[in-house]
Phi, psi and omega in degrees: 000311187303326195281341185289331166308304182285306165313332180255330151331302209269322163325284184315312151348272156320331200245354190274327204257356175265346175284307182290350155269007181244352164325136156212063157316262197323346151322271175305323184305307179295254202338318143330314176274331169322302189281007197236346167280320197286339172276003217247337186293324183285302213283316201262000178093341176272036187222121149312181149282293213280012152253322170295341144316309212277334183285330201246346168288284222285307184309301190292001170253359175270339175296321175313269192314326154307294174343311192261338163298341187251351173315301189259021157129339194238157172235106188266157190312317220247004170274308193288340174286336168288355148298307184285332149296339143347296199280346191261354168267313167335273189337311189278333182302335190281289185319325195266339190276336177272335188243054161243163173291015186257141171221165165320121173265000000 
């Protein structure tokens, strides 16, 4: 009995820790708020088309790249950290592009 006990401990165990490496919540969050800045960006006028292009061109390539980090099951430290500098140039890009003098005519 103890031992079918310890067997399933160590399964649950083993299935808790393959999830949480293949996990990028804080990932997916920023970015989530990343598009909710650039739409918020379109709606006040302050992103051209051609910085909201250029801006939803950057977001689908950190999609890319989560994508392809989570392909073979895992997510290694130095794959979510190249996300995450990814997602902090994303970041600044939005802020210079939404707060330049150029606006939506």
């Amino acid at each position: 009995m103890k031992r079918i006990i310890l067997m399933f401990l160590a399964v649950g165990f083993i299935s808790v820790q393959s999830i949480a490496q293949t996990t990028t919540r804080g990932i997916e969050k920023t970015q989530k708020l990343q598009q909710e800045k650039i739409k918020e960006g379109i709606k006040n006028g302050e992103l051209t088309r051609h910085e909201t292009r250029s801006l939803e061109k950057q977001q689908a390539h950190i999609q890319h790249d989560k994508k392809i980090a989570k392909k073979d099951g895992m997510v290694t430290k130095s794959e979510r950290k190249h996300l995450k500098s990814e997602q902090a140039r994303a970041g600044k890009n939005i802020f210079r592009k939404k707060h330049n003098d150029r606006t939506k005519m």
